[in-house]
N, C-alpha and C positions, 0 to 999 in steps of 0.2 A: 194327445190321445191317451185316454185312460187303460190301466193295464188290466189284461183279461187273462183271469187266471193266477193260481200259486204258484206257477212255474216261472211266471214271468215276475215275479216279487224282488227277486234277489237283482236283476238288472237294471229295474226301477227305479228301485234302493241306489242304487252306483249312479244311473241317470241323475237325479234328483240333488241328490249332494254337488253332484257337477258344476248345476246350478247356483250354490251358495257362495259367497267369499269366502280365499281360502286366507288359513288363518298364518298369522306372521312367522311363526314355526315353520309352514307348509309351501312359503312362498319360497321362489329361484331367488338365490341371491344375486343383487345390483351388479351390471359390467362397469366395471370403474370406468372415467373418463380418459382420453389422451392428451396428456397434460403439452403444452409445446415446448419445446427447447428453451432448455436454461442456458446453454452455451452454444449458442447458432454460431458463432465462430471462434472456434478453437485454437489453443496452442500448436503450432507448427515447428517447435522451438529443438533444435537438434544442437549438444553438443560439439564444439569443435573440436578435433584431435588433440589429445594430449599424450603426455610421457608420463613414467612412473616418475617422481621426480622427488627428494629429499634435500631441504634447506639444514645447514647447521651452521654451530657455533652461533647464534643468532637470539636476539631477545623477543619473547614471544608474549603479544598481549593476544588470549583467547575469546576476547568477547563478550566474558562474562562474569568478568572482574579477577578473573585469573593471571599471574605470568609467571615466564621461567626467566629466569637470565641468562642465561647457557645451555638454550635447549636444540633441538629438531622436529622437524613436522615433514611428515609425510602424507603422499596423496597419488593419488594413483586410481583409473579408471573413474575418473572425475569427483572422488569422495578423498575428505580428509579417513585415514587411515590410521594413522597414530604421531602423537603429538606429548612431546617427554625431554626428558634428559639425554636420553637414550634412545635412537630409534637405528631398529636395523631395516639399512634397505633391500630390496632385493636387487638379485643379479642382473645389470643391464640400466640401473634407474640412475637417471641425471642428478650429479651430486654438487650441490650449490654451496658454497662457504659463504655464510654470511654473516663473518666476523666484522662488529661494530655496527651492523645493521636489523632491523624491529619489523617483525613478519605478524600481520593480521588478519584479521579478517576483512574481504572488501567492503567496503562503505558502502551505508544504504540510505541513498535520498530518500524520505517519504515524502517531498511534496518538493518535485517538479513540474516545469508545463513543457520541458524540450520535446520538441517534433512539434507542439501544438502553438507556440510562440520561437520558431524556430529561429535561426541566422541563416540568411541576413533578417537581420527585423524588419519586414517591409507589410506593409499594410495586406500584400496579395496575399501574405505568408500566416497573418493574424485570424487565427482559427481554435481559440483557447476558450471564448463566452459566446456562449448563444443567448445576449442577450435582446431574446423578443417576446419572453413573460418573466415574470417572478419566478417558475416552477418552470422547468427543462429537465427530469427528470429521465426525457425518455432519449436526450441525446448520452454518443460514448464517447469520450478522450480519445477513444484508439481508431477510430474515423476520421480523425482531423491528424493524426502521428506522421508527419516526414519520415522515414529511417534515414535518408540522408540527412538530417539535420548534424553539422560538423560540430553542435555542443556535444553529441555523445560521446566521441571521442573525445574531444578535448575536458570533459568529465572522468573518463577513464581512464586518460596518461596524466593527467593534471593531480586528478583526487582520488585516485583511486577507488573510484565510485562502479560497482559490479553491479548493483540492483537499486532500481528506481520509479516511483511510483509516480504514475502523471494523471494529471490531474485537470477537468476542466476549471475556468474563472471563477473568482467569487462574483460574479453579479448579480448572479441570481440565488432566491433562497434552498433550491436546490437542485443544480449546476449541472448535474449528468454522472455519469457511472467514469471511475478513474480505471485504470490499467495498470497491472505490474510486469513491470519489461524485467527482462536479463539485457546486461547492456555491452550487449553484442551487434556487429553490423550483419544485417539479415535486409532483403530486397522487399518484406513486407513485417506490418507490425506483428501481423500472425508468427512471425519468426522470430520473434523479440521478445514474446509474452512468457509471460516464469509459469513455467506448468501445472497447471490448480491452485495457482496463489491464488484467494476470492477478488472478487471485483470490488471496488469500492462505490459509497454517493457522497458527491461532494456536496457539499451543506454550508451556508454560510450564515451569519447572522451580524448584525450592526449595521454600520454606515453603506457599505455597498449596497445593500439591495433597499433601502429606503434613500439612498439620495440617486440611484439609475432610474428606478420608475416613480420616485416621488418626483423626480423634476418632469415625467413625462403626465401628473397630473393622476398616477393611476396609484392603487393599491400594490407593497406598502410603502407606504411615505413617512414611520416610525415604527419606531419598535416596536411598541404593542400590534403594529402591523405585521411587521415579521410574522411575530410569532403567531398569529389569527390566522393567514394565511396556510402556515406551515400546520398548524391544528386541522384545519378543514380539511388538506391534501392529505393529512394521516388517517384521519376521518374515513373521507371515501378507502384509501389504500386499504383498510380492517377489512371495509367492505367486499372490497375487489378479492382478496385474500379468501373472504369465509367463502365464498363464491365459489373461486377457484379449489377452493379446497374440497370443498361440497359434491364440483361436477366429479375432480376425480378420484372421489371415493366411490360413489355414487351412480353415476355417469348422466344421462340425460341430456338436454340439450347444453352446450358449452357455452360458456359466456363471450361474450363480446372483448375482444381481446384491445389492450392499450398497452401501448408499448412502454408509458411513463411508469403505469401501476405495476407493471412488470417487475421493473428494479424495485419498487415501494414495497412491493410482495416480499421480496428476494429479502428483504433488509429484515424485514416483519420475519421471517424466518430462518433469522440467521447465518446465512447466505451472503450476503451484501455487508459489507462493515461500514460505517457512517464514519468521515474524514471530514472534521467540522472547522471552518475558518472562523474562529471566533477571539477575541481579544480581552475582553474585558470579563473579571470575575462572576461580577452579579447575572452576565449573559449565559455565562457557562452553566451555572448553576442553574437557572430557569431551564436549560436544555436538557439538562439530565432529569430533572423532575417532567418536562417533558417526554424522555425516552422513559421515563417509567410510566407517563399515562397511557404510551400505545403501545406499551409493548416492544420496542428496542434498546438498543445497546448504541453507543458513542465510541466506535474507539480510540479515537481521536479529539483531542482541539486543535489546529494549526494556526502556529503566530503566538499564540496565548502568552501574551506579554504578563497579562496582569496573570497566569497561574499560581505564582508565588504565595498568593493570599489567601488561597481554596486547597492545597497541596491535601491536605486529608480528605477533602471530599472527592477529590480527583480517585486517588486511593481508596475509599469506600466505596467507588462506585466503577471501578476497577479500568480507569479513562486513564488512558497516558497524554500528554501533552507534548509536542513538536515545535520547538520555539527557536527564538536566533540568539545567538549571543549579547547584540546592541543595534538591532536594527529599532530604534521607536523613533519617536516625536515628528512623522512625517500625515499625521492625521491623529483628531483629538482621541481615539479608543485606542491608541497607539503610544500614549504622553506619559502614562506609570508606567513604564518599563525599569528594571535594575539588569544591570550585569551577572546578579546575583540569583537570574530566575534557577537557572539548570540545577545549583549548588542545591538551591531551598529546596526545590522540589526534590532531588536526591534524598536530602538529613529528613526527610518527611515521608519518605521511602513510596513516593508516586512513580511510576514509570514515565520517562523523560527521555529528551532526544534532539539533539540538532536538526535542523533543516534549511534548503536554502531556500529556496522557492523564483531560484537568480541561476540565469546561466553563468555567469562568473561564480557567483558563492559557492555554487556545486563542485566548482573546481579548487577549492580549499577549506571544506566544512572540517578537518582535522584542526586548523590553524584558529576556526569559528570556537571549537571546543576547549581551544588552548587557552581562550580570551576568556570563556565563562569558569575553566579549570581556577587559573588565575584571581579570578573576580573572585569567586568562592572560598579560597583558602586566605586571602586579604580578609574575608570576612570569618576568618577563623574554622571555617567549614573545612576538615580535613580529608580530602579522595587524592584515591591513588591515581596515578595516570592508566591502569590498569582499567579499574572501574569506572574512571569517564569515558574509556573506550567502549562500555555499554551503551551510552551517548549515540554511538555513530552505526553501531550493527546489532546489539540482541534485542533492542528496545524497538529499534525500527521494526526489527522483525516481528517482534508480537505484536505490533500494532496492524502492521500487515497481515497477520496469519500464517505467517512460514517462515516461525522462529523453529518447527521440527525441522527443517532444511537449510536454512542455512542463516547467519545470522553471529557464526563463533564456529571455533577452529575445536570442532568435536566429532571423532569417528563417525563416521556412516553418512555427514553432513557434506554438502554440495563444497568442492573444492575453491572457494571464490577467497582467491589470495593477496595479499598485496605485500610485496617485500621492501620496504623502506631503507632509502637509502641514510637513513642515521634516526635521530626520535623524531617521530611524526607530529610530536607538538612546538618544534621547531620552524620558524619562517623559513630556516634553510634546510630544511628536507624535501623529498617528492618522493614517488613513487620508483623505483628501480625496476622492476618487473611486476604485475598484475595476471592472474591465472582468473581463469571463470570457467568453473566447471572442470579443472584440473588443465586448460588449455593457456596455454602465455600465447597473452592476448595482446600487451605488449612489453615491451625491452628498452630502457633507454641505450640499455647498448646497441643496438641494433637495427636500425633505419630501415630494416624489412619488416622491423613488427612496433611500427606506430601508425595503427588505424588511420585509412583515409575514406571520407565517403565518397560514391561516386559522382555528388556534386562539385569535391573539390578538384576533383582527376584533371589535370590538363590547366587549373589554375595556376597561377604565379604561387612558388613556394608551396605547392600542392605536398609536398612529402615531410615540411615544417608541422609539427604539432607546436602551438604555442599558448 
């Protein structure tokens, strides 16, 4: 209806404009979307009780290539505290003499599969590969984890191993999201989990996942298949990503939710750390020019026998490597292996680290480092025992992401101790007491404090760790 009259102008006017698009200035800003949980199941991880407690007279490798030879370390309300020549403790706190004996930091597996290829190794127990495609991206490690599995303890009084990263199979090209435990007995893996360590994706590349679905006739059956596959699934992942990014900025309708892209997501933004089973040099290489076409990071290679040959690209591209001392020649990407990997990658100043990836290794990765220590100064290559102890804890740690917690025996850093009863690159050493979290976890003196699960309770020899 037309308006009648000057009086009626000025309402018109307001009417009228109502009518038009409003302009981008003048529009409500977008409700973001509701993104889903990044951590649907959470840390439940509660320290054990501990005592104010100060070790002396003791020789002390810190972690981070430091030692004292007559020093003390103190810890108390489950943090190193101070660590010297000199440390005073306070009134009440257990005072340990540990004359002739070497106080560390506890060891840290970065690539085990305990709980998920547990003891007994029985086929019911083997839950480490889902292998039923190339891509399992959307299973976790910590789903398949026994807590009773009796390698954790015998990890812990054996190797002094406090933190440990598990890991699904290399069968697949990308295997499932891993888990960082504290390696504690807790009645679920929720209670195991190291608190806001990131999660990891295991990633593997070579012979495994071209000879498990090349023999079943399917895609990839080589390497160039590999890594085609592994493109495409990064591919969509960017996609899945801009998506989700989009709704919730934005908000509008949410996208269609997959549980694989999820992790792919996480990794795309730094979130998720990629833990790569890879071997051979030239593989490693394509991987990282890989992680630079999509936009991620490697921070890992696991196994990487041949790293020895790449040691500055590893380095330039700020990748540590996770290898064994002389585990090769048991498959052909396995056959260049030297004794000599850990040394070179050191004098080349890449970040480097023992692993076992063996429920037995894990209960001697100190004696693994001794081998490649060794190996290394026969080839002229001069390290302290000091700094091969980066080897076994600071290194891990950054590759894990929670070298600010723990990883070296540094103030304000999680109390995770291990007190050696003589030098730990010794055949005849072990561990004398182990702390996690400032709590003694176990005692060789002591038969009330050697972890038993409660699968072994009631067994023959149930109260033996061996």
């Amino acid at each position: 209806m037309a308006c009648a009259g000057a009086a009626m102008l000025s309402a018109c006017a307001t009417d009228a404009n109502a009518d038009k698009p409003k302009s981008a200035s003048s529009s409500a800003k977008s409700t973001p979307g509701k993104s889903y949980s990044r951590d649907p199941y959470p840390s439940t991880y509660k320290a054990y009780p501990g005592a104010p407690t100060l070790v002396t007279n003791v020789t002390i490798f810190d972690g981070e290539g430091g030692s004292i030879a007559r020093g003390q370390v103190l810890f108390a309300d489950g943090k190193i505290v101070a660590v010297g020549e000199t440390v005073t403790a306070p009134e009440g706190a257990t005072v340990i003499d540990g004359t002739g004996k070497v106080v560390t930091p506890g060891i840290i597996d970065i690539h085990s599969h305990l709980g998920d290829y547990p003891s007994p190794g029985v086929e019911a127990n083997s839950d480490g590969n889902e292998a039923t495609g190339p891509v399992t991206a959307d299973v976790w490690a910590e789903h398949s984890v026994w807590p009773q599995d009796p390698g954790f303890s015998r990890a812990l009084a054996n190797g002094g191993v406090t933190t440990l990263q598990i890991l699904p199979g290399s069968a697949n090209l990308m295997g499932g999201r891993s888990v960082v435990l504290k390696n504690v007995y807790a009645r679920t893996v929720q209670g195991m989990k190291f608190p806001g360590a990131p999660y990891g994706l295991k990633m593997a590349c070579g012979e495994n996942p071209k000879r498990v679905y090349g023999s079943k006739g399917r895609q990839p059956s080589t390497r160039m298949g590999n890594i085609a596959v592994d493109r495409q699934t990064w591919a969509k992942a960017v996609e899945y990503k801009r998506k989700w990014d989009k709704y919730e900025k934005d908000g509008g309708d949410a996208p269609t939710r997959d549980i694989a892209m999820d992790t792919l997501r996480g990794v795309l933004d730094g979130e998720i750390l990629v833990q790569n089973h890879c071997y051979r040099a030239d593989e490693m290489a394509i991987v990282m020019d890989m992680a630079k076409e999509f936009g991620y990071h490697v921070a890992a290679f696991h196994h990487a026998v041949e790293a020895y040959k790449i040691g500055d690209l590893l380095k330039q591209n700020g990748t540590c490597a996770a290898v064994w001392a002389d585990w090769w020649g048991f498959k052909m990407e396995s056959y260049d292996a030297i004794s000599e990997n850990l040394a070179l990658l050191q004098k080349a100043g890449a970040c480097a680290m023992i692993h076992s990836d063996d429920e037995n290794g894990i209960q001697r990765l100190n004696q693994e480092v001794a081998k490649a220590l060794a190996a290394g100064r026969r080839a002229g290559i001069d390290i302290s025992d000091a700094v091969a102890w980066e080897w076994l804890t600071i290194n891990p740690a950054k590759a894990l992401g929670i070298a600010d917690r723990t990883g070296s025996l540094k103030a304000g850093k999680m109390a995770d101790v291990v007190l050696w009863n003589g030098n730990p690159f010794s055949v005849y050493s072990r561990p004398e007491k182990v702390w996690i979290d400032g709590a003694l976890l176990y005692d060789a003196t002591n038969p009330k404090l050697r972890p038993v699960s409660d699968f072994e309770l009631g067994q023959p020899g149930a109260g033996d760790v061996k």
